[in-house]
GUNU-860187 format. One record per residue (C-alpha): x, y, z; residue in three letters; residue number from 1. Coordinates in steps of 0.001 Angstrom, whole numbers. Layout:
BEGIN
(rec (X, Y, Z), 'ALA', NUM) ...
This chain:
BEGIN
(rec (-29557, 10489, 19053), 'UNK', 1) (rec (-32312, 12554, 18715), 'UNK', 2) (rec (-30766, 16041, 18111), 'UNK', 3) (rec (-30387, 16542, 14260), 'UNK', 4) (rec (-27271, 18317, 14079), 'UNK', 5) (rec (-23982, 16856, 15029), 'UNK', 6) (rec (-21438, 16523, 18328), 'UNK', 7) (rec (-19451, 19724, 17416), 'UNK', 8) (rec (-22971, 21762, 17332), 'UNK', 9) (rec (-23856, 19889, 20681), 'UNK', 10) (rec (-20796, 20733, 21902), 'UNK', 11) (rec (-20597, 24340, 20824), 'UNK', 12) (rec (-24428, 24768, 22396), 'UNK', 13) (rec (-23555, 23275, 25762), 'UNK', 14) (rec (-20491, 25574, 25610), 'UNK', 15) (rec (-22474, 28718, 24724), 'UNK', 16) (rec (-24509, 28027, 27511), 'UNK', 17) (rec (-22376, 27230, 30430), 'UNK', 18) (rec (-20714, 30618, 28999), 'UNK', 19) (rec (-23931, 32761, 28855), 'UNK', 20) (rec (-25306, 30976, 32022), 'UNK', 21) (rec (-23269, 33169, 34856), 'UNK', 22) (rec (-24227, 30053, 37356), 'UNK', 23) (rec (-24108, 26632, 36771), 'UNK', 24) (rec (-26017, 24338, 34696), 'UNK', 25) (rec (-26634, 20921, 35821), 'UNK', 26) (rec (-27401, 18262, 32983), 'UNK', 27) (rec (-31089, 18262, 32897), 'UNK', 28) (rec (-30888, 22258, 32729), 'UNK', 29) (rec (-28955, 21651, 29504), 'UNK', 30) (rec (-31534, 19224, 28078), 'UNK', 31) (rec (-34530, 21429, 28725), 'UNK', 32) (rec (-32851, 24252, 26570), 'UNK', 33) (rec (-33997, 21608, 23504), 'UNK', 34) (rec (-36953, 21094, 22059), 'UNK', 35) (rec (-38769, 17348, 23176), 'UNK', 36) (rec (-38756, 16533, 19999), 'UNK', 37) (rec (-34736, 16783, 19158), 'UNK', 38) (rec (-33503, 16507, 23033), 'UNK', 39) (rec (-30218, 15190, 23573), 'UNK', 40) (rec (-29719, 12139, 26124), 'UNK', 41) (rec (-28074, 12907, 29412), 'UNK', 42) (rec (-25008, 10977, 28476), 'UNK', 43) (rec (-25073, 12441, 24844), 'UNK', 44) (rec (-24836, 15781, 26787), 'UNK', 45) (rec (-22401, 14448, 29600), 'UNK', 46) (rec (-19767, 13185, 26258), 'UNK', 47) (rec (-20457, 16643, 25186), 'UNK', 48) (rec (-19336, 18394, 28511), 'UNK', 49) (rec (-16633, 15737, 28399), 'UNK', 50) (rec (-15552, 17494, 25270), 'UNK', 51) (rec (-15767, 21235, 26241), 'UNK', 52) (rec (-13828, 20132, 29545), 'UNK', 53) (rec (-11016, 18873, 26709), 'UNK', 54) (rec (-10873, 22336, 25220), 'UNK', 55) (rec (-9845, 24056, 28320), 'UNK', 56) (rec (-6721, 22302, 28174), 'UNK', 57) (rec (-3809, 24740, 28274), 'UNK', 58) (rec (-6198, 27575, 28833), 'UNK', 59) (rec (-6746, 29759, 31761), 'UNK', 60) (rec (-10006, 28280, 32503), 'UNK', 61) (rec (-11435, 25352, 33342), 'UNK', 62) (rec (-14755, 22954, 33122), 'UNK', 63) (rec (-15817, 22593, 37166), 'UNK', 64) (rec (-18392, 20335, 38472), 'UNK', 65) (rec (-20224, 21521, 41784), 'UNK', 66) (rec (-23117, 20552, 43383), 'UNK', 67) (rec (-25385, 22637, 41139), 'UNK', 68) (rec (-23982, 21491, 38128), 'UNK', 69) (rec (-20740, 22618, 35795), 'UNK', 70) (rec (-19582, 25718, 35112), 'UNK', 71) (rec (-16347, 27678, 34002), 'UNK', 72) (rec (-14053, 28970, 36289), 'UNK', 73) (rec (-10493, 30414, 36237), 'UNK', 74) (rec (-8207, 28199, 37207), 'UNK', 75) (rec (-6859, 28328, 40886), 'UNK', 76) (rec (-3465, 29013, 40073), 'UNK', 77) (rec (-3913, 32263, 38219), 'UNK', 78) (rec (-5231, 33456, 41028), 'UNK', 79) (rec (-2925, 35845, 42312), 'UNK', 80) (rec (-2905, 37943, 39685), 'UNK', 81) (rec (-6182, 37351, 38345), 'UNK', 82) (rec (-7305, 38253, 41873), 'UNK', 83) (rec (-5908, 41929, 41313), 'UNK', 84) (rec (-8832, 43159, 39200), 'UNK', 85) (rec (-10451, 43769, 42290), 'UNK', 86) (rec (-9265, 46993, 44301), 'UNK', 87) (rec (-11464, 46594, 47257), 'UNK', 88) (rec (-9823, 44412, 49770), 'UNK', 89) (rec (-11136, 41102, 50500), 'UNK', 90) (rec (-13685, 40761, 53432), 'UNK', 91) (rec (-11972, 39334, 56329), 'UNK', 92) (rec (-14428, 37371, 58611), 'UNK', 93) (rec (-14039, 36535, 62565), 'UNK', 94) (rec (-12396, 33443, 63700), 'UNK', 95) (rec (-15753, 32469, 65360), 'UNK', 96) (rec (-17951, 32694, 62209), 'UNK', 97) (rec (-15257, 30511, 60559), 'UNK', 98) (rec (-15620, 28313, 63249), 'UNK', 99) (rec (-18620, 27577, 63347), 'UNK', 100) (rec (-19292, 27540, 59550), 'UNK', 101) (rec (-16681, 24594, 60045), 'UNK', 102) (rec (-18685, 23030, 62739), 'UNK', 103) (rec (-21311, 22750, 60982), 'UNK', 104) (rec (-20052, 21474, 57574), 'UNK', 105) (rec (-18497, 18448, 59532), 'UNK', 106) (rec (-21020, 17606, 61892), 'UNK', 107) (rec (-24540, 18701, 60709), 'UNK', 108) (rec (-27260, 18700, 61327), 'UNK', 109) (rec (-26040, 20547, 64222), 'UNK', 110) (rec (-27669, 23025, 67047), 'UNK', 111) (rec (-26577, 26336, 68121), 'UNK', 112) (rec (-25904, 24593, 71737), 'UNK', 113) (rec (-24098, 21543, 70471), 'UNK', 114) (rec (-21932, 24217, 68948), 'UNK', 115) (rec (-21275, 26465, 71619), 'UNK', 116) (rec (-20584, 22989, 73764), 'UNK', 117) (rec (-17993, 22259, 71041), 'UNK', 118) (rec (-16583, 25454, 71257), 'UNK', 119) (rec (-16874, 26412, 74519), 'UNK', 120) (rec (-18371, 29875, 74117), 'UNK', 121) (rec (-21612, 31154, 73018), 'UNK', 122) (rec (-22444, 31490, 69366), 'UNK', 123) (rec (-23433, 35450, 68542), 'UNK', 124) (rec (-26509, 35642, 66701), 'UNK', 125) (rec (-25168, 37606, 64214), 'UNK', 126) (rec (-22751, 35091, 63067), 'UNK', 127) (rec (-25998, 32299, 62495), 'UNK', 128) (rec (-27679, 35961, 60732), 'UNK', 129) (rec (-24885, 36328, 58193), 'UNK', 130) (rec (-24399, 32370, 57525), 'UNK', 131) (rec (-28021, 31948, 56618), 'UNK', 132) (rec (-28127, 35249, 54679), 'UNK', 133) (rec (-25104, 34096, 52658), 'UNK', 134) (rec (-27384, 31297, 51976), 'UNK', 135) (rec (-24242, 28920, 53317), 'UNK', 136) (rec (-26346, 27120, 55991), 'UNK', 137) (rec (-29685, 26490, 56822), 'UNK', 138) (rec (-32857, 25435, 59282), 'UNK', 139) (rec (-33329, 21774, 58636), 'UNK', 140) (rec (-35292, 20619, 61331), 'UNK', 141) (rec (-35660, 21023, 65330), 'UNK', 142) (rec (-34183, 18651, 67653), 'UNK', 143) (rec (-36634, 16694, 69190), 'UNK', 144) (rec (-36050, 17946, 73146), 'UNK', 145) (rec (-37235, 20568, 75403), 'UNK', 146) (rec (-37241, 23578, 73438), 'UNK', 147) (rec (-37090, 22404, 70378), 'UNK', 148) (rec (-33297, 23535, 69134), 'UNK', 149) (rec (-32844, 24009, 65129), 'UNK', 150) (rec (-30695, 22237, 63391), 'UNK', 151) (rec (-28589, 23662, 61045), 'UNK', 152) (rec (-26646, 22132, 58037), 'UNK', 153) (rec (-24911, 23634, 55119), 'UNK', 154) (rec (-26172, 23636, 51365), 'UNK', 155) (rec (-25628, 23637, 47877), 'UNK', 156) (rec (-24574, 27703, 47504), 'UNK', 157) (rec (-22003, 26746, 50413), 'UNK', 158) (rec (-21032, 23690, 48648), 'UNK', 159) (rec (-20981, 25505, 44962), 'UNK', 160) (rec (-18931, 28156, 46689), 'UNK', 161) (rec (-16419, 25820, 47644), 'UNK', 162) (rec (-16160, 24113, 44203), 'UNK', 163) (rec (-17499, 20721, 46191), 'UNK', 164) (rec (-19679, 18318, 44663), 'UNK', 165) (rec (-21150, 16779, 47493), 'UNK', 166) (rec (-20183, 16375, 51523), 'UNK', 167) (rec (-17977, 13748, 50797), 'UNK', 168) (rec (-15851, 16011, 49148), 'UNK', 169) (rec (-14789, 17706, 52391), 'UNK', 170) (rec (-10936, 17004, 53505), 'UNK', 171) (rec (-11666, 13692, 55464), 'UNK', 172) (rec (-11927, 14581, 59562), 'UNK', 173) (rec (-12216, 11856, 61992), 'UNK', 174) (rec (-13313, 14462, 64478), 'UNK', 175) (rec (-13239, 18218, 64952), 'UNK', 176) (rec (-10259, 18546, 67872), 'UNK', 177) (rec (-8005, 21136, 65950), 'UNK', 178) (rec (-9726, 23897, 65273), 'UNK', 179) (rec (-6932, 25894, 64687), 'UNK', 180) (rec (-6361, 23981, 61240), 'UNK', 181) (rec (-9787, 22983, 60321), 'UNK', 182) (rec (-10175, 26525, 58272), 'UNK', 183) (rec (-7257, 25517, 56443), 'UNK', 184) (rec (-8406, 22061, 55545), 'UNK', 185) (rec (-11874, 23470, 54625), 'UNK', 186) (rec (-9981, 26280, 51931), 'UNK', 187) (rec (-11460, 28953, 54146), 'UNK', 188) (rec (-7893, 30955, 54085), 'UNK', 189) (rec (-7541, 30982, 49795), 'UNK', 190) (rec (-9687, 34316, 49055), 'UNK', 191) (rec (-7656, 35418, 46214), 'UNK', 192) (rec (-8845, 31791, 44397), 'UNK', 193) (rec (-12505, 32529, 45367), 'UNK', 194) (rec (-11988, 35734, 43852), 'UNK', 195) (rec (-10513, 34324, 40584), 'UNK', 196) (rec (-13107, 31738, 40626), 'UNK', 197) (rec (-16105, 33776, 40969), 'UNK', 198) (rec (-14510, 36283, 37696), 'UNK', 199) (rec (-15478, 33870, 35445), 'UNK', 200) (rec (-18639, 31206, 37162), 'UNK', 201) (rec (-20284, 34860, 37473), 'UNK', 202) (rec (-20705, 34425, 41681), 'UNK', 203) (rec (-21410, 38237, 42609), 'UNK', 204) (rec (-19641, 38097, 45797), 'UNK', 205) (rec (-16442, 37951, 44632), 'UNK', 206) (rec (-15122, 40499, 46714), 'UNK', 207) (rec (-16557, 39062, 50064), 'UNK', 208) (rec (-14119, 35811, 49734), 'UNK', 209) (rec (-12991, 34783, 53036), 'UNK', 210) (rec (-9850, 35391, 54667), 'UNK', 211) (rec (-7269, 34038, 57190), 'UNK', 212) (rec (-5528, 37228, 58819), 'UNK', 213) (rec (-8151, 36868, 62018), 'UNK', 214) (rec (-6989, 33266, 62015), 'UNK', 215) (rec (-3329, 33841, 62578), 'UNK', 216) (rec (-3882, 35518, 66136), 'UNK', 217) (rec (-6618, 34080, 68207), 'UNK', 218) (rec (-8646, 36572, 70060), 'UNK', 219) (rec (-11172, 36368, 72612), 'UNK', 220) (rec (-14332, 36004, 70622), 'UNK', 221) (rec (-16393, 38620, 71714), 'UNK', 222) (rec (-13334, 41181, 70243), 'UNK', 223) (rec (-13952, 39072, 66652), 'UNK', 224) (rec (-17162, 39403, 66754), 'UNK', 225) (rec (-17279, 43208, 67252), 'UNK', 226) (rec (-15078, 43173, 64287), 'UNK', 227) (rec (-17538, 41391, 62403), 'UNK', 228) (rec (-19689, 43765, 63485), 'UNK', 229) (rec (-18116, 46212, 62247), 'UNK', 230) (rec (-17317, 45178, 58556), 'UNK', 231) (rec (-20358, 43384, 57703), 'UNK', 232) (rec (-21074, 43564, 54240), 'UNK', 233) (rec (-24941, 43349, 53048), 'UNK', 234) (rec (-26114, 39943, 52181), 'UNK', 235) (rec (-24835, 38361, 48150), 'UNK', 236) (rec (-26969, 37534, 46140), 'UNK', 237) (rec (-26282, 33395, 45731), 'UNK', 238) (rec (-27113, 30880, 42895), 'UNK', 239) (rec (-30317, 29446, 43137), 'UNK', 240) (rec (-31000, 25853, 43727), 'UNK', 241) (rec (-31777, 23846, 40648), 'UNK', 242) (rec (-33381, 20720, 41778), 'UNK', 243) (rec (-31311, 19034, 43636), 'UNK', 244) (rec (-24150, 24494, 43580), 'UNK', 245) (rec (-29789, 20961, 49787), 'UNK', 246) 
């Protein structure tokens, strides 16, 4: 191959990256930090990402591949007590915001009416306010009838977020009739493993994780959304796209 030194150093550079990175790296990203001249292949770099993934064995991190690229994370099952670095509580969001986050993971690109049909109430604009400042969804076009509805669909922060690779990824759904376990299937209820997660990939909104408390009692949605209201936190900061964690 055309890098001089040998796997280990490879291996020990891709490492040193992923570890310095604080986001994730997809392959190409890991090539460019070479010169031309001595650049690794992409699948001289994938066997040495292979190898890094080996080391975490038995350790309390782990090698994770999202839609942005790899990056280290603590592993899910720590989580409850890596999770109690953080004092601050978790930030609990409504049951309608979840909802319609789910709505539009499973059938994007979606419009603001299709999901209120779906639902059966209105959408509040805040909740479409917060979902695009969390950078979890997005405008990707306007449905071609009168008016001219956008169309949202998620991207790669919300798929990065959710340690997903691509859309095929989500828990398979033949349609959206329960919504009652949906937030379950879609992880929406584990924010002490988003928490744990994030202490390690370097995600700054760690302590904005999502919760399932206003999941266990239904309320009518205008109540949730006050709530919302209420305990909205500023917009994160999210990891930027690299070419290709929409």
């Amino acid at each position: 191959m055309p890098f001089e030194q040998d796997s280990s150093t490879l291996v020990q550079i891709v490492e040193g990256a992923l570890l310095a990175a604080g986001k994730p790296l997809a392959v190409q990203q890991l090539a460019e930090l070479f010169e031309e001249a001595e650049r690794p292949s992409n699948a001289d770099i994938r066997e040495a990402l292979a190898a890094v993934s080996e080391r975490c064995a038995g350790r309390g991190f782990e090698l994770v591949e999202v839609a942005s690229g790899y990056r280290f994370q603590v592993r899910q099952s720590l989580a409850p007590w890596v999770g109690r670095l953080w004092q601050e509580r978790p930030q609990k969001y409504s049951r309608a915001l979840l909802e319609t986050l789910a709505l539009i993971a499973y059938r994007q690109p979606i419009t603001r009416g299709e999901i209120e049909e779906i639902r059966g109430v209105a959408v509040s604009s805040n909740i479409i306010k917060t979902l695009q400042e969390r950078e979890w969804v997005r405008v990707v076009g306007h449905r071609d009838v009168p008016g001219r509805p956008a169309m949202y669909a998620t991207t790669r922060q919300f798929l990065d977020y959710f340690n997903l690779r691509n859309l095929d990824q989500l828990p398979p759904l033949a349609e959206i009739r329960d919504l009652e376990t949906l937030n379950a299937e879609l992880g929406f209820a584990d924010a002490a493993a988003a928490q744990a997660e994030a202490a390690v990939s370097g995600q700054p909104d760690a302590e904005s994780s999502l919760g399932d408390s206003e999941l266990t009692e239904p309320t009518p949605d205008s109540a949730d959304e006050e709530a919302f209201a209420a305990g909205e936190s500023p917009a994160d900061t999210a990891h930027p796209e690299s070419g290709a964690k929409h």
